[in-house]
N, C-alpha and C positions, 0 to 999 in steps of 0.2 A: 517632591523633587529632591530635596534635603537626605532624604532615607536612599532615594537609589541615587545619588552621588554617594554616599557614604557607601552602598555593597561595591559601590564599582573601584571605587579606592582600594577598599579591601581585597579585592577580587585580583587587583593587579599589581599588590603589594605584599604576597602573600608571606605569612611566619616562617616557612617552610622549616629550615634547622636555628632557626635565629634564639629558638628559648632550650638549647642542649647545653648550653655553660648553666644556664639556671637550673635544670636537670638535673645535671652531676653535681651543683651544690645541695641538691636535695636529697641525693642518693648518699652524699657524702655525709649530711647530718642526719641520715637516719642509722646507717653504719655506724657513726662514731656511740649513738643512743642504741645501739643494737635494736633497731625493731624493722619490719618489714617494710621496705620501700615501696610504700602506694598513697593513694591520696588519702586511705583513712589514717595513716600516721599523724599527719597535721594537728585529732587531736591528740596525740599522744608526746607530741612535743614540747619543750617550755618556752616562755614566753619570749624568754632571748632570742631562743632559733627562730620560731615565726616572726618576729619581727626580723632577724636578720635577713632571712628568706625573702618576705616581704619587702624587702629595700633591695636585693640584690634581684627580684622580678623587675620591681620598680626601672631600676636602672635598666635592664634590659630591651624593658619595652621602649623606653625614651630613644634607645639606637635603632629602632625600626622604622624604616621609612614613611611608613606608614601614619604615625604619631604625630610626624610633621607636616600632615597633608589632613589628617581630621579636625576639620571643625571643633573649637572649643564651646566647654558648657560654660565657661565663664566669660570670664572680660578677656580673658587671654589673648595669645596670638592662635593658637592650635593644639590638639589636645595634648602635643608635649608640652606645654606651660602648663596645662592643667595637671599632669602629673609628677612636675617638676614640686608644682605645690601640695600634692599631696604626698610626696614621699618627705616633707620636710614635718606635715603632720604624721606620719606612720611611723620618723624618727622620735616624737615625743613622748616621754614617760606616760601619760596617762590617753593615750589612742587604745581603744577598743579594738585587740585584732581582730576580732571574731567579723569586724564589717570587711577582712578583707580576705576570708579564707573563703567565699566564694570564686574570687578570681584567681587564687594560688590551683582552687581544684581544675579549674577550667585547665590551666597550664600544666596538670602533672596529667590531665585526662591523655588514654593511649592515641585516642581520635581526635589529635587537636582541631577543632573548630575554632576558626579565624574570627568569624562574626561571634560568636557565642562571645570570646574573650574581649573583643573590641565595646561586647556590650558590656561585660561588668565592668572595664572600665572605664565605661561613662559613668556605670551605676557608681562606682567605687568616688570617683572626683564628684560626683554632684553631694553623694551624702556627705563626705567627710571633709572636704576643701571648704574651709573657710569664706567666707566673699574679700573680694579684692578691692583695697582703702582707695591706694593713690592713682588715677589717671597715667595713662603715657607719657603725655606733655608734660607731667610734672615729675617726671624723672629722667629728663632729658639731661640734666648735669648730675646725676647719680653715677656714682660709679659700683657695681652690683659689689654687695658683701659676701666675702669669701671667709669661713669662719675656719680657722684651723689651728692648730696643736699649739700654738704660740702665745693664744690670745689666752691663754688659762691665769689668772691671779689667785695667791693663794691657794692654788689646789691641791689636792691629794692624790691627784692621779690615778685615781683607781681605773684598773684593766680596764672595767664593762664604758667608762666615761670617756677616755680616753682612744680607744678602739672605734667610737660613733663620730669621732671628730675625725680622726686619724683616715679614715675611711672619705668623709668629704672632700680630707683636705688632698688626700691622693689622686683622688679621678680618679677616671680608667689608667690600668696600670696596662703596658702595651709588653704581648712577650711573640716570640719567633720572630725577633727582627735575625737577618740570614747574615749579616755582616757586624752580628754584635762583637762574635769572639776575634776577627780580626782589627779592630777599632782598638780594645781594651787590652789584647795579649799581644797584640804584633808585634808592639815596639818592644820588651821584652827581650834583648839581647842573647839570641842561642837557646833560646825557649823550643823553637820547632825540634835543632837536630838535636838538643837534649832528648827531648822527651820522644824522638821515635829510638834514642839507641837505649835509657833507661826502660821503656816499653819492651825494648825486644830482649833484654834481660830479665826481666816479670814471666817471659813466658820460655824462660830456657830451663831446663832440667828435667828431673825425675819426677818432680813435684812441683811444676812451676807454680807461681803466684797467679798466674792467666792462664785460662784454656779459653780458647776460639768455640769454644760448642758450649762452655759452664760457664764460664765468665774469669771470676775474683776467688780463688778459693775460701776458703773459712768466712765467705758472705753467709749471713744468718739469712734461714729461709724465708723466715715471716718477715725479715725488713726489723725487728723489735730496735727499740731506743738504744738500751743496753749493748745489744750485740751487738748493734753499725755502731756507734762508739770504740765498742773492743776491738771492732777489726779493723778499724779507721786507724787509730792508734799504734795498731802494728804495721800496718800498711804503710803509714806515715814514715817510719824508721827506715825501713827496709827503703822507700824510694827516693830518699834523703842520701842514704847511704850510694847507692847507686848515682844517684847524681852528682857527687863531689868531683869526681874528677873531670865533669863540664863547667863544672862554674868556676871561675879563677877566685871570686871572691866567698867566705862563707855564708851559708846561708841558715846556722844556729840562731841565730839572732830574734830568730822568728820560729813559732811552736803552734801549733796547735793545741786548744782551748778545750775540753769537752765536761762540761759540767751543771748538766741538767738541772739539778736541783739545787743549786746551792746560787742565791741571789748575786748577781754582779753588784758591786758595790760604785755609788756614785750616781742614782738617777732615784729623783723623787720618791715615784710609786718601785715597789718590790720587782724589779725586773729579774728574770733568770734566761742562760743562753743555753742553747741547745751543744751548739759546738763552732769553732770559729777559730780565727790565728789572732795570735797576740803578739806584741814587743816584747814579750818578756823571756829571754833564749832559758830561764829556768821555770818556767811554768808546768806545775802540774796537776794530777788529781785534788791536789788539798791546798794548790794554791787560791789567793783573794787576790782576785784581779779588779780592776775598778774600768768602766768604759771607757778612760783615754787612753785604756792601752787596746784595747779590741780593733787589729787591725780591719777584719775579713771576718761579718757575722754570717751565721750558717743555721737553718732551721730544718728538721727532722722531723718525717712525718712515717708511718712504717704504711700508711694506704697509698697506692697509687692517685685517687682520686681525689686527694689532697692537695695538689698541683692546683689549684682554682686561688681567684681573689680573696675570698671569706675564711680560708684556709690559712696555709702555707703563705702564699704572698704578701697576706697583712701580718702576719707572724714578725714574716722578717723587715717586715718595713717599720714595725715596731722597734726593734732592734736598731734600725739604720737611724731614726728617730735620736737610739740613747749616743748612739756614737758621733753621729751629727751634735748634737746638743755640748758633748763633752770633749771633743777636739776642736780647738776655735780656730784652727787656720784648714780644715776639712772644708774643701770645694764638694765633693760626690762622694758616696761609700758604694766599695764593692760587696758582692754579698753571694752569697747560693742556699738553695732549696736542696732537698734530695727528699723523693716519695716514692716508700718506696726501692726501688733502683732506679726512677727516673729523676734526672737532674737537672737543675737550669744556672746560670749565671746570671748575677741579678746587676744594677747599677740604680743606687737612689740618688738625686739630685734637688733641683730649686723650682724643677717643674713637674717630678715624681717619678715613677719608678717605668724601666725597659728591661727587658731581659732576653735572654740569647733563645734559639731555639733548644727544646727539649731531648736530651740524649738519655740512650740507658747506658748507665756506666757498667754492666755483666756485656754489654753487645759493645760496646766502643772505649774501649778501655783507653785507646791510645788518648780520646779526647778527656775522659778522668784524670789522666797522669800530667799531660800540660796542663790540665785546669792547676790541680796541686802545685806542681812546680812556678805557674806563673805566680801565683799567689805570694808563694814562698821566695821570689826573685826581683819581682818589681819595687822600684825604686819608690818613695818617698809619693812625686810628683805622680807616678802612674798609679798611684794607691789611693791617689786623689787629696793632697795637700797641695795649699797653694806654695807657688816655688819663689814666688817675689815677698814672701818675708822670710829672713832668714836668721841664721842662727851662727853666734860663734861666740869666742871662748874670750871673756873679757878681764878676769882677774887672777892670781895664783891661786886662789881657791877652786879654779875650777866651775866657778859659775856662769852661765850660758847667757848673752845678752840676745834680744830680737830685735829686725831693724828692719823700716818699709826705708824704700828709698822713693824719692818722689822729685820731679823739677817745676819747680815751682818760679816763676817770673827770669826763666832760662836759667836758672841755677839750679845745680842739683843738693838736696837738703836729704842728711840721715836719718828718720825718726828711729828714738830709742823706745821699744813698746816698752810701758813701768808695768802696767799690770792689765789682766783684764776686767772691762765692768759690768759686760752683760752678752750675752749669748743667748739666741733665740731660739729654745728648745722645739723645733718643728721642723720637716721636711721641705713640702712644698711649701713658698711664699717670698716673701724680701729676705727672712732670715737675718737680721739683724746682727749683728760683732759690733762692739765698741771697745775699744782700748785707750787707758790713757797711757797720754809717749810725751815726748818732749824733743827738741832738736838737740842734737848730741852736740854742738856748740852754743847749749843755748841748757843744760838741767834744770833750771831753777825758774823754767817758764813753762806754766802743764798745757797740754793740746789734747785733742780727742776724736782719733783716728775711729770711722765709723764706715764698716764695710756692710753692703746690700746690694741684694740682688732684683733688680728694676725690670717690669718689663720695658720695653726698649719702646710703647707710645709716650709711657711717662716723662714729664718734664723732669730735669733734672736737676735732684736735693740742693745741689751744690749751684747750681746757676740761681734756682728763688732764695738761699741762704745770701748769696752776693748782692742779689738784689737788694733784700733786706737789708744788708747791713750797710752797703750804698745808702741809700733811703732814711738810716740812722734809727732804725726799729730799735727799742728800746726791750732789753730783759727777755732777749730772745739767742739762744748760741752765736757769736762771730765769724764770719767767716774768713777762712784760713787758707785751703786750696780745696780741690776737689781734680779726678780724674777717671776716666773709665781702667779699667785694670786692663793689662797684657798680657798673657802665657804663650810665650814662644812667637813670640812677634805677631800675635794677631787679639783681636779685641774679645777677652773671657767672658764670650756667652755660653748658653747654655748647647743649644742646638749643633751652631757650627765649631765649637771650641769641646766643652763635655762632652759632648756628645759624638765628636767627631764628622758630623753630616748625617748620620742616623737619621733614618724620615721614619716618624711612627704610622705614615699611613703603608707602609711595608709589612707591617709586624701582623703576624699571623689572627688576631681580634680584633684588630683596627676596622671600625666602623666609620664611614662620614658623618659629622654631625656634634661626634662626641669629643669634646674640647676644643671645638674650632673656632678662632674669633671672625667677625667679618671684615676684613679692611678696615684701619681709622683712619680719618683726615690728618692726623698727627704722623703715619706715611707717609701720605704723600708731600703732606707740608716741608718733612724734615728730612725725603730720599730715604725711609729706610722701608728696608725690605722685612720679613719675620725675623731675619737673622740679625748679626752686630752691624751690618755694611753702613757704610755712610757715616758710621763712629770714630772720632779724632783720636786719633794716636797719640796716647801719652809717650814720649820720649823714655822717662823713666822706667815703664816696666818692658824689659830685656826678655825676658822670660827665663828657661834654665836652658842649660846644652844638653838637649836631647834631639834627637834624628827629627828632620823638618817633616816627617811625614809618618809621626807617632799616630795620628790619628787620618790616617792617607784617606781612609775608603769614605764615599760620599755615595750614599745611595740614593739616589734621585734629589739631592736634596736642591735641586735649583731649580724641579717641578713648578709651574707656577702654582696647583694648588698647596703647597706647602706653605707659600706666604699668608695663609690665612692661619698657619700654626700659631701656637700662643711660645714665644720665647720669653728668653729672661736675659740682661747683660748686667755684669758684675761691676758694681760702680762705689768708691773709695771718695768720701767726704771727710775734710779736715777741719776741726774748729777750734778756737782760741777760749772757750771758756769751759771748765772743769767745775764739775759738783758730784750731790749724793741725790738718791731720791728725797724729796721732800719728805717720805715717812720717818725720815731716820732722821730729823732734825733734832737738837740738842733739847729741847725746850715743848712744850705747846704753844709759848710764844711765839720763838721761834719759826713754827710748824704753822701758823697762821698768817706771819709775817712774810714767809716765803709762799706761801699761796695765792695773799694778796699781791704780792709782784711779779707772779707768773700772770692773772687776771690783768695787771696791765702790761705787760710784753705783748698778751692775744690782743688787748685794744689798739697799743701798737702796730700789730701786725696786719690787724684788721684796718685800722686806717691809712695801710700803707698798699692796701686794695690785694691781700691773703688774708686765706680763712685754714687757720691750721686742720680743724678735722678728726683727730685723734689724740685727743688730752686723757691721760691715765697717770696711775702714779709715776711712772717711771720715765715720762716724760715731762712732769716737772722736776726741776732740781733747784739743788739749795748748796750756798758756799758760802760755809761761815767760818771760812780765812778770813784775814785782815790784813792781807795783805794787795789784795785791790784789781787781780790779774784778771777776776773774774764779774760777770754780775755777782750779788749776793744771790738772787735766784733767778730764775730766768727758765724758758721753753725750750725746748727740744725735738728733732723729729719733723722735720718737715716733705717726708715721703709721701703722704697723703695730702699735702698742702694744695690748696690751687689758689691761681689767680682771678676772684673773685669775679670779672668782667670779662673772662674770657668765652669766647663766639660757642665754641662747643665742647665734651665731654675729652676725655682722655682716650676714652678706646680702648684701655687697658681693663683685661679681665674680669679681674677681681681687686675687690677692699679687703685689706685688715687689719685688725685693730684690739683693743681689748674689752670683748664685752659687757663686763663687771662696769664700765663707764659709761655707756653708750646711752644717749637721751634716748626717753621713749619717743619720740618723736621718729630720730632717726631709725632706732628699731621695726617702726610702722611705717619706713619708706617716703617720709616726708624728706621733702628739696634739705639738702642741708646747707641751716648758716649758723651763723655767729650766735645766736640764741641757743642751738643746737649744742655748742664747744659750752657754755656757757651754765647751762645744767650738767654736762659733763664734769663741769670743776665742783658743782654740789656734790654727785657722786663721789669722785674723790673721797673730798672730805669723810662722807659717811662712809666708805668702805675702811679706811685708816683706822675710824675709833672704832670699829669693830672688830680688825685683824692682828691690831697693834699695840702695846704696850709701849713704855719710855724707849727713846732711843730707836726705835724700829724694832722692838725683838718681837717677832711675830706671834700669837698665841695657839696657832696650827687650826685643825678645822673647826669651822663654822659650821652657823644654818644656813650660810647664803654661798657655800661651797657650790650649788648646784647654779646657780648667776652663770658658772662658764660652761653648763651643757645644755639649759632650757635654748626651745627653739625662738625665732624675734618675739612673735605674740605672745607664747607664754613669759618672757622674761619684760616686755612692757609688762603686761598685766601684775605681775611682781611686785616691780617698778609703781606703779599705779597704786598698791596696795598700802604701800609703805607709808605714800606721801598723801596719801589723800584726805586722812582725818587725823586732825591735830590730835587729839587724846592717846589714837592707837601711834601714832609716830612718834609720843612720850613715852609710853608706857614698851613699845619697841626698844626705844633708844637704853631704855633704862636699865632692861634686860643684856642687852647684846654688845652695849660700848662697852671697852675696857676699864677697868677700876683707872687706869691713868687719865681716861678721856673723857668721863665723868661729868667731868665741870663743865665742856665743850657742850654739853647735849640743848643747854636753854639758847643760846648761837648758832650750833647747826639749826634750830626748828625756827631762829630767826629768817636765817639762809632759806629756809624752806618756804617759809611764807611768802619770801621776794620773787624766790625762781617758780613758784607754784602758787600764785595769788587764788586762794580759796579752794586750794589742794586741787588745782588743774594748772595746766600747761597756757603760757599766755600765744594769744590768737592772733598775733600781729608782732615785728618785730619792736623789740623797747633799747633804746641802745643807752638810756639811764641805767639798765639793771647791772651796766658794769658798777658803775658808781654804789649804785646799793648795796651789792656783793662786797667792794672795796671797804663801805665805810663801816659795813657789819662786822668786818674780821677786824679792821683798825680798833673798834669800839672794844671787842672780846679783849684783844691784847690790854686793855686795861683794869677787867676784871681781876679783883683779890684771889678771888677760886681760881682761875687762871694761871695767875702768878704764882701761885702758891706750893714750890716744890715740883715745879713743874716750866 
């Protein structure tokens, strides 16, 4: 019975064109490897591509209806959970592909058979999926881990590591939405009659720039890097030139970038752009540009069939990554492809990437030259900079102050931004900004302005921080105000505000299924819909003067199935206590002392019935002023936080966090609690004396650089290694601690012993072990080695 349910599923749910985006990725990596595209290239490929291949089938098949209606070989719900888990193994360094180029061939076979493929991938999830630990039930207050580009400590970034995460962290990337280009270039003041009278100049003369039958003249045949460069570059001039006399204002200010090989300067790992606009109105071939100036990145492919996910698309979203990362008041980047002669408009954001439909710029010139011109014309705020902090001119020197405005207990207050303290290098997720400011009638009292982006089930930072600090939590940030953001009188989410109403299930690959949340209780509880609605209007943010109907066009977007979309709203948390990471403390003493009183802020917090969730270095801090405005150390960060007793889940997406911390516990999808945070702080510790010398100066790569790309099981298991036998977790430490940290090693293995009684994980909660942890690090701070120049 079980077998002919399964042919009938199949039978009525058939492949039909559903694996041709997997196709052209596979035509396209045998092209780029020059060999013949058939199924015996597979073995003639390397191990990258097949595993790329491999994950980019994976995901395909999960969008088939089909997957979600097959019976699971596991515990699962249906065999997309089964193969959700095994593409999480096909992502690991040491997965065996060869178990999975049976079912790559089935998919490049000319005769695809539906059944044949359905079978190997059963065959495919029973061999190679792990068995599954935790029950349902007991992941009822889980909230699912979303691992993404943010959560890297100490890393190097390199391309191949970076790209596997960058990849998760994007999802399905949605493109031919039909009303991208009016969303994004409408508002654009005299952009349309610019560009059709500079157009019908392009094709005037003896020698126009345009022909209707050839296209662009001096377009290079094969599409090569070099020659779309050179002719980009002249083309640029000339339609520059032709456009002055519609813009009242100049538009030098802004240049075009093209500089392939030569690394941008200001992002981690070695990045290089293909071609793009800058700030800079003298930029040229031999300038050094750094990514907070890269207005508008741009990626170059010379195949047409480049235009795919694995391609061109993560190319540039790599790039949107470095400029996201390196502009801190950047809401969205704009961006474009071109493969080819085919082009698209890109838009990266907090939920991940849309893009326009595909034009060839030799067939639709007109739609090339507005693209250029808009690029080269839009204002600040349409380039996607937020417009409620702003800038002006505060001394005879000429230097620029920044200032959030904010109404706080009916009054309106200036924050002066002093500096920035951290910016969350990643696309999709909360995206983290901290800055510290201070009230411009107030300098000599620091605050610390902290912008994220929430999905909109989440409680919010600033109502549990109020609580808290109501409640009298001790050694945990104070709360100051908190507000949702505003851009142009309406609440700066993602969907109905960035996006302007944009609905991805329009866009020409939109599948159901793929990114969809289902209704949470936290909806209907709190009246919101996927979008901001039902969100309190901060008084404070105005927005700028631009036309009420910059973003006019709404495509379906008040569909009811759109409210199962996954959004994001922008939300601005204030706090009254300033510090540094705890690694940069002055002392090892020091460095201990502030640890222990981050350990009780979380008993604090926890016995004020919150469980923080995400303890990493950079969420303890330390202030060792003297002058008393602040804890000396104290917690941070309470986006992940919940209310310990509360009925049910959050309903929001995805978790993230920084993996380098993460209990094995939680790694293996145990309930998380307070034991949980708790081995977190051991982590810490031991990731510090390994990456750190005096003062915080970092000692650059490790062996445990690779902590931020293993998958959950291989990174428990890691985990598990370390701590399990006293001898090898001396003779490790011994190795790997810093010459400064040294002396710490007989106290971390004390720590160890407490949080891991006989090199395992305790089986019941112990709410003493805050105590033990406390009095281990009190004890250390009295040690001579300790103290000792340090």
């Amino acid at each position: 019975m079980a077998d002919e349910t399964r042919s009938k599923i199949i039978q009525e749910n058939p492949i039909g064109e559903g694996l041709n985006d997997f196709r052209a990725s596979f035509n396209s990596v045998c092209n780029d490897a020059g060999i013949a595209c058939s199924p015996d290239a597979l073995q003639q490929l390397s191990q990258e591509d097949l595993q790329n291949l491999a994950l980019d089938l994976l995901s395909t098949l999960q969008t088939l209806r089909a997957s979600r209606l097959l019976r699971s070989r596991g515990s699962t719900k249906n065999l997309f959970g089964d193969i959700l888990r095994l593409t999480s193994t096909v992502n690991s360094d040491d997965f065996e592909l060869d178990c999975i180029k049976p079912l790559l061939r089935s998919a490049l076979a000319d005769d695809v058979d539906d059944a044949l493929i359905w079978d190997q991938v059963y065959r495919a999830v029973t061999e190679n999926t792990p068995p599954s630990r935790p029950s349902a039930s007991s992941l009822l207050q889980q909230t699912p881990w979303l691992h993404n580009t943010s959560s890297f400590a100490n890393s190097s970034e390199y391309r191949q590591d970076v790209d596997r995460v960058l990849k998760l962290e994007l999802g399905p990337l949605y493109v031919g939405l039909r009303h991208f280009r009016k969303t994004f270039f409408g508002s654009v003041a005299g952009l349309e009659a610019a560009s059709e009278a500079v157009f019908k100049k392009c094709k005037e003369g003896s020698s126009p720039l345009f022909d209707n039958n050839k296209g662009w003249s001096a377009w290079p045949k094969d599409a090569d890097q070099d020659g779309v460069l050179s002719w980009f570059a002249n083309l640029y001039e000339q339609l520059v030139a032709f456009a002055e006399e519609y813009k009242s204002t100049p538009s030098r200010h802004r240049r075009p970038l093209a500089q392939p090989n030569k690394p941008i300067r200001g992002s981690t790992g070695e990045r290089k752009l293909d071609i793009g606009f800058v700030s800079d109105p003298d930029a040229g071939k031999d300038s050094r540009c750094r990514w907070s100036q890269i207005l508008v990145p741009g990626e170059l492919k010379n195949n047409p069939s480049a235009d795919i996910a694995s391609k061109a698309w993560l190319d540039l979203g790599r790039y949107a990554r470095e400029v996201l990362a390196a502009q801190d008041t950047r809401r969205f980047v704009l961006g474009f492809t071109i493969c080819g002669s085919l082009m698209r408009v890109w838009e990266f954001d907090r939920l991940g990437g849309i893009a326009s439909e595909q034009f060839n710029i030799n067939q639709d010139g007109l739609q090339f030259v507005s693209t250029i011109l808009g690029f080269l014309w839009m204002n600040e705020e349409q380039l996607g900079f937020d417009p409620t902090i702003t800038t002006e001119r505060s001394d005879t020197a000429g230097r620029d102050r920044r200032f959030i405005t904010i109404n706080r207990k009916g009054q309106t207050e200036r924050l002066v931004i002093d500096k920035l303290m951290i910016r969350a290098p990643c696309i999709a997720g909360r995206a983290t900004t901290c800055w510290k400011a201070y009230r411009e009638d107030d300098p000599r009292t620091p605050l610390v302005v902290k912008d994220s982006w929430q999905y909109t089930e989440r409680e919010e930072e600033g109502e549990l921080l109020k609580e808290a600090t109501e409640k009298g939590v001790v050694n945990v940030a104070r709360y100051y105000h908190h507000e949702t953001v505003f851009v142009r009188n309406e609440a700066d989410d993602i969907r109905s505000n960035v996006r302007g109403g944009l609905n991805i299930t329009d866009a020409k690959n939109y599948r159901p299924g793929r990114s969809v949340l289902p209704p949470s209780r936290s909806d209907a509880r709190k009246g919101r819909s996927g979008s901001a609605a039902g969100i309190k209007r901060s008084p404070s943010q105005t927005g700028a003067a631009l036309p009420p109907n910059k973003r006019s066009c709404s495509s379906s977007a008040t569909n009811a199935s759109s409210n199962a979309l996954p959004n994001r709203v922008h939300r601005r948390t204030v706090v009254r206590d300033y510090g540094i990471p705890i690694y940069k403390a002055s002392s090892r003493s020091a460095l201990l002392a502030a640890l222990e009183g981050c350990i009780n802020g979380h008993e604090s917090l926890h016995r004020a019935g919150f469980l923080h969730r995400d303890i990493s270095i950079n969420n303890l801090l330390i202030n060792e002023d003297r002058d008393g405005s602040s804890w000396p150390s104290f917690l941070i960060d309470l986006d992940l936080a919940i209310k310990e007793r509360r009925e049910s889940p959050s309903g929001a997406q995805g978790k993230t966090g920084t993996r380098a911390f993460m209990s094995i516990g939680a790694l293996l999808g145990e309930q998380h609690s307070f034991m949980h945070d708790l081995e977190s702080f051991f982590w810490v510790l031991f990731w510090i004396c390994i990456h750190y010398d005096a003062q915080g100066k970092g000692i650059g790569l490790t062996a445990f650089d690779n902590w931020n790309y293993k998958n959950d099981d291989e990174l428990a298991r890691s985990k598990k290694g370390e701590i399990a036998d006293e001898g090898d977790f001396l003779k490790n430490a011994g190795e790997n601690f810093t010459p400064h940290y040294q002396p710490l090693i007989r106290w971390v293995n004390r720590l160890r012993r407490k949080v891991f009684p006989n090199g395992a994980r305790w089986k019941k909660p112990e709410p003493e072990l805050y105590s033990y942890m406390k009095d281990i690090l009190r004890e250390a701070r009295k040690d001579p080695a300790v103290l000792a120049d340090g």
